[in-house]
C-alpha positions as CSV (number, residue, x, y, z in Angstrom):
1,X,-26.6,162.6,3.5
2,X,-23.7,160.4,1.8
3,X,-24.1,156.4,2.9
4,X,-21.9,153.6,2.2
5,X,-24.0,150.4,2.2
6,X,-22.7,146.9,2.5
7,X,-24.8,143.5,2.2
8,X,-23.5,139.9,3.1
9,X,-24.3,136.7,4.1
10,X,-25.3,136.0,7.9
11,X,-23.9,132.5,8.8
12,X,-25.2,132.7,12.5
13,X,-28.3,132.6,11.4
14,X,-30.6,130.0,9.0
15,X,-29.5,129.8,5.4
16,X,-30.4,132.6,3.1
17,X,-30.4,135.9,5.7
18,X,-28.6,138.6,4.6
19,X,-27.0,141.4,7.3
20,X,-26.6,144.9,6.0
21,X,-24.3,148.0,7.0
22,X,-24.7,151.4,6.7
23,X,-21.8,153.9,7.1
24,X,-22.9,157.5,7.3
25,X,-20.5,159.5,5.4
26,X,-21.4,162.9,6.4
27,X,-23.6,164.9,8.8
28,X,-23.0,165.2,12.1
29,X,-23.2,161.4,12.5
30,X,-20.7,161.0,10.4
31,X,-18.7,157.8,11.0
32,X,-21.7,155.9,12.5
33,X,-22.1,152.5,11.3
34,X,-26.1,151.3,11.4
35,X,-27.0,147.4,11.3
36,X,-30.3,145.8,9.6
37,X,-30.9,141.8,8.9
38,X,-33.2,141.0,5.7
39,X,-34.5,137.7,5.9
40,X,-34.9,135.4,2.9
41,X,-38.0,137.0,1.8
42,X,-36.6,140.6,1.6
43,X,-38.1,141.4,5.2
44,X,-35.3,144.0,7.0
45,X,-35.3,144.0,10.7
46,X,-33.9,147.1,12.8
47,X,-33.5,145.8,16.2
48,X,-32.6,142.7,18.2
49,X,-36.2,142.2,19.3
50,X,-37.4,142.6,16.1
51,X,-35.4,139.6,14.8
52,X,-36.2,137.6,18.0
53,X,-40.1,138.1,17.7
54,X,-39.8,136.5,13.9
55,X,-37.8,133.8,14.7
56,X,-39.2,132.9,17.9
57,X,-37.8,129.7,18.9
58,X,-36.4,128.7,15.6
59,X,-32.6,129.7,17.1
60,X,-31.2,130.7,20.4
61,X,-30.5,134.3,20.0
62,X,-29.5,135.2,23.7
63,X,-26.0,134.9,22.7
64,X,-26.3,136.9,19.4
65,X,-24.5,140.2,18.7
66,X,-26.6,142.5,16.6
67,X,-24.2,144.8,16.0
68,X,-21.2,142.2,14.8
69,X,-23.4,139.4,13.2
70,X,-22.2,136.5,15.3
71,X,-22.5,134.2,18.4
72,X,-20.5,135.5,22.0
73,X,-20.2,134.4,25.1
74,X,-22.3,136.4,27.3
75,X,-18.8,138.0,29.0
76,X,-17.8,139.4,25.8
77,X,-20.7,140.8,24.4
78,X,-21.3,142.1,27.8
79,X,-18.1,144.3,27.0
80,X,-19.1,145.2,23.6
81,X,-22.0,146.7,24.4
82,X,-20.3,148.8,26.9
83,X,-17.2,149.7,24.1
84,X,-20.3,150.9,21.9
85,X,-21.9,152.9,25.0
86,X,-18.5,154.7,25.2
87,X,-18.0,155.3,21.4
88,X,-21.7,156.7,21.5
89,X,-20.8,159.1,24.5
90,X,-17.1,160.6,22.6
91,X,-19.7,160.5,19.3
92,X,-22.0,162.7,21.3
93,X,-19.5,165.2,23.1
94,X,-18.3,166.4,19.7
95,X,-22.1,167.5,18.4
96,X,-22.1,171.1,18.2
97,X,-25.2,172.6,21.3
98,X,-28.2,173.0,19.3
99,X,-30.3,173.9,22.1
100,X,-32.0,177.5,21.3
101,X,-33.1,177.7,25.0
102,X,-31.5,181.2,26.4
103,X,-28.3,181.1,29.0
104,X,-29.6,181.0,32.7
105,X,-27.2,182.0,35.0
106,X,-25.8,179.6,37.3
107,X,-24.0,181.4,40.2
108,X,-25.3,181.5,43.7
109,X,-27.0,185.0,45.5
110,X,-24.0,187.4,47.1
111,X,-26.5,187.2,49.8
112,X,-27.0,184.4,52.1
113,X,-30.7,182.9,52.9
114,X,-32.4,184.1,55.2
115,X,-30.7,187.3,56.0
116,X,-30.9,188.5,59.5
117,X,-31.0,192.1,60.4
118,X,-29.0,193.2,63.1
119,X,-29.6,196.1,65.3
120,X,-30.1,197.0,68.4
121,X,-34.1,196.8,68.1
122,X,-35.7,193.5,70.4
123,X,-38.4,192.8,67.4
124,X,-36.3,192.5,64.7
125,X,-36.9,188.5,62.7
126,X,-35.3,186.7,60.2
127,X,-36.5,187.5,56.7
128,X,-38.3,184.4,55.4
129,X,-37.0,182.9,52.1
130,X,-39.9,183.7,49.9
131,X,-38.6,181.1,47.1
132,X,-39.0,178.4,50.0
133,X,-42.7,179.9,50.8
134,X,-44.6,176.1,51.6
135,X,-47.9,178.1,50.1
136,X,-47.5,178.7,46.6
137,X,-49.6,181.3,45.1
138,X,-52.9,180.9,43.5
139,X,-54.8,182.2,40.1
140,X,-57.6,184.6,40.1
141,X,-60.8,183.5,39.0
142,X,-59.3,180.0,37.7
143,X,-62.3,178.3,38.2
144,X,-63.4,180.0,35.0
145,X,-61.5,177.6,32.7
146,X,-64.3,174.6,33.7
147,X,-66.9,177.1,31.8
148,X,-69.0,175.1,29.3
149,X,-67.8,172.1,30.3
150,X,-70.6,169.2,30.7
151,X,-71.3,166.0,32.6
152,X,-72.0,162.9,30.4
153,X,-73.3,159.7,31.0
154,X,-72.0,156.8,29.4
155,X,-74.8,157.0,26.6
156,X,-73.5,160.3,25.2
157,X,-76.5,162.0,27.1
158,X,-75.8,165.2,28.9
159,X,-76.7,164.7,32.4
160,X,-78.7,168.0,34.2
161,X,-76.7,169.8,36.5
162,X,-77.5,170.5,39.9
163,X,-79.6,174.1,41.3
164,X,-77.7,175.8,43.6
165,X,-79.5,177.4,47.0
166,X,-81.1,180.9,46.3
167,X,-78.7,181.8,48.9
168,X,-75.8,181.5,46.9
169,X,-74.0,184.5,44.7
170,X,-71.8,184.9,43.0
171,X,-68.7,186.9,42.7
172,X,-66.1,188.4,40.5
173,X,-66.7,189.8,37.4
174,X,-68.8,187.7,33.9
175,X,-69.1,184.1,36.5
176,X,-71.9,182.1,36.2
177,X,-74.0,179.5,38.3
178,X,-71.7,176.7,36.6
179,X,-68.4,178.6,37.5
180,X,-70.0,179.1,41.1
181,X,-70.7,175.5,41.4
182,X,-67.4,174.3,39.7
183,X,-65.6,176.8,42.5
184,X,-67.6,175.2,45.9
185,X,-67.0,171.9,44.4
186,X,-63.1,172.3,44.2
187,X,-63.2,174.1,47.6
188,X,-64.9,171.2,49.3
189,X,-62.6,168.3,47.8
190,X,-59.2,171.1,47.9
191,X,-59.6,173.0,51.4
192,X,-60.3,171.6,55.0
193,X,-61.1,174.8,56.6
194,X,-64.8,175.9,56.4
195,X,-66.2,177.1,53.8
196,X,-67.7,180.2,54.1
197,X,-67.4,182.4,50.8
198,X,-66.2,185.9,51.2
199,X,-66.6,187.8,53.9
200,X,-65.4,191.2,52.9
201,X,-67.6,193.2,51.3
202,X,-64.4,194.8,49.5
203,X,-64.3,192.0,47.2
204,X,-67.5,192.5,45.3
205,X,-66.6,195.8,44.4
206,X,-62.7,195.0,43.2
207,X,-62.3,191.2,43.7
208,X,-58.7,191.3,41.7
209,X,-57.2,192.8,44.7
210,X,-59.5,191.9,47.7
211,X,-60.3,188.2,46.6
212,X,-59.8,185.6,49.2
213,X,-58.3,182.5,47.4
214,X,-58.8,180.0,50.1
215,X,-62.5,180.5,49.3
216,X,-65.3,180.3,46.4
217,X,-66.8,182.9,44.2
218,X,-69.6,183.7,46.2
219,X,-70.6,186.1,49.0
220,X,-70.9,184.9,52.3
221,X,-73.9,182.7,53.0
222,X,-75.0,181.1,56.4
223,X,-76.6,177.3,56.5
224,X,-79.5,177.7,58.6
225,X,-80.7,174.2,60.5
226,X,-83.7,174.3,58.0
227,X,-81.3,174.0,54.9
228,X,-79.7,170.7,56.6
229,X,-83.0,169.4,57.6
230,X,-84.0,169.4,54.1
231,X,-80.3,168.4,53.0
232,X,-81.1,165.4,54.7
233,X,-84.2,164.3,53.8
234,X,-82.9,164.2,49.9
235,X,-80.3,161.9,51.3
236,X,-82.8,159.5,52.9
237,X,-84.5,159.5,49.4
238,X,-81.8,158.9,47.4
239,X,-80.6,156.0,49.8
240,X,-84.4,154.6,49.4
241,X,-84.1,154.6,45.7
242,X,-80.5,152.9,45.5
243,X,-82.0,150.3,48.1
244,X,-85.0,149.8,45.9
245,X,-82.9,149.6,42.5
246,X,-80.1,146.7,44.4
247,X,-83.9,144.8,45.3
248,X,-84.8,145.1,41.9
249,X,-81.4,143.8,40.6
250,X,-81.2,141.0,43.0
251,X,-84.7,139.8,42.1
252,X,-83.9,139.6,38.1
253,X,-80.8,137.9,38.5
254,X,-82.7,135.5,41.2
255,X,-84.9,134.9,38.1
256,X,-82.7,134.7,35.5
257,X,-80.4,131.8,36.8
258,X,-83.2,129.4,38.3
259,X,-84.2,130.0,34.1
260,X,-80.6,129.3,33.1
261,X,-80.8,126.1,35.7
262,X,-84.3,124.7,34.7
263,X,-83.2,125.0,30.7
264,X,-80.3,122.8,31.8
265,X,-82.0,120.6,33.3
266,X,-84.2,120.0,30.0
């Protein structure tokens, strides 16, 4: 690319600052003029904010054009900035389309939406648009991208996943316990309907077609009152050994401030 550069002095700002410009010659740019300050140590400056950051409140530059050099009222830089917004757009229009994206077509269907069948038949419905379907379709067996994927703490130490009833299988073809965990996970924080795996006995023997995507990869299970009794008494446990831990907190910062208070009062 062929540029013509040009370097003067910069009386709008403090003695010694230089302000460069750069023609392009050729490319498709040609024509386009680019603006850079040097101050009096050789340090160039791109941009308006740039030059205001270095400064700082050395000069008033709220007033400055960085594209001419000098001081304007705010009206007319106001308009300069929109004569270079316009000069950038007519620039722009005469670029050549280098977008390698393919053509899509943009005319509208022959047909209009939804199409209505008329005969003399009392059952006949309008077609639904399936384009403007509210339920949009879901992936097969997608809960097999979170294999090999494991929980952390914030140590760097793997934390030990959780055991699944012996009630629980899985289905669909090479899953795991982990991808049948990761799928009743997602199914209890992604579906309010019950969760009750799936029913059909078709799906184990060709789940790609007889899958139900509204539920997990697993065959139907029941949860027996036994299950829940025992579901919650871990609860109860787990709520005795958080109130235990807040206890234990509470007692070592009890101790550790009357230390702080009786070292200040030595």
């Amino acid at each position: 690319m062929i540029m013509e550069k040009k370097r003067m002095d910069c009386p709008s700002l403090p003695p010694g600052w230089k302000k460069e410009e750069v023609i392009r010659k050729s490319g498709l740019s040609a024509g386009k003029c680019d603006v850079y300050y040097y101050s009096p140590k050789g340090k160039k400056f791109r941009s308006k904010p740039q030059l205001s950051r270095y400064l700082g409140n050395t000069i008033d530059l709220g007033c400055f054009d960085f594209r001419t050099g000098k001081m304007m009222m705010p009206s007319k830089l106001q308009k300069n900035k929109q004569r270079l917004r316009n000069e950038n757009l007519t620039i722009n229009k005469g670029k050549p389309d280098l977008n390698t994206a393919l053509p899509i077509r943009q005319t509208a269907s022959i047909f209009k939406q939804p199409v209505t069948k008329v005969v003399n038949h009392p059952s006949n419905k309008v077609k639904t648009d399936l384009q403007r379907a509210t339920e949009q379709p879901r992936q097969l067996f997608w809960e097999k991208r979170l294999k090999g994927l494991r929980v952390s703490a914030i140590t760097e130490e793997v934390l030990r996943t959780m055991e699944l009833p012996k009630g629980l299988t899985s289905v669909g073809p090479d899953t795991s316990d982990e991808t049948l965990l990761s799928a009743i996970a997602s199914a209890l924080h992604m579906s309010s309907s019950p969760i009750t795996g799936q029913t059909t006995s078709a799906a184990e023997k060709n789940p790609a077609i007889w899958l139900n995507t509204s539920q997990p990869l697993c065959k139907a299970f029941i949860v027996t009152d036994q299950d829940i009794r025992e579901q919650e008494l871990k609860v109860i446990q787990a709520r005795r050994c958080l109130e235990d831990a807040l206890m234990a907190d509470g007692l070592a910062r009890a101790v550790e401030s009357s230390r702080d208070s009786e070292d200040k009062a030595a």
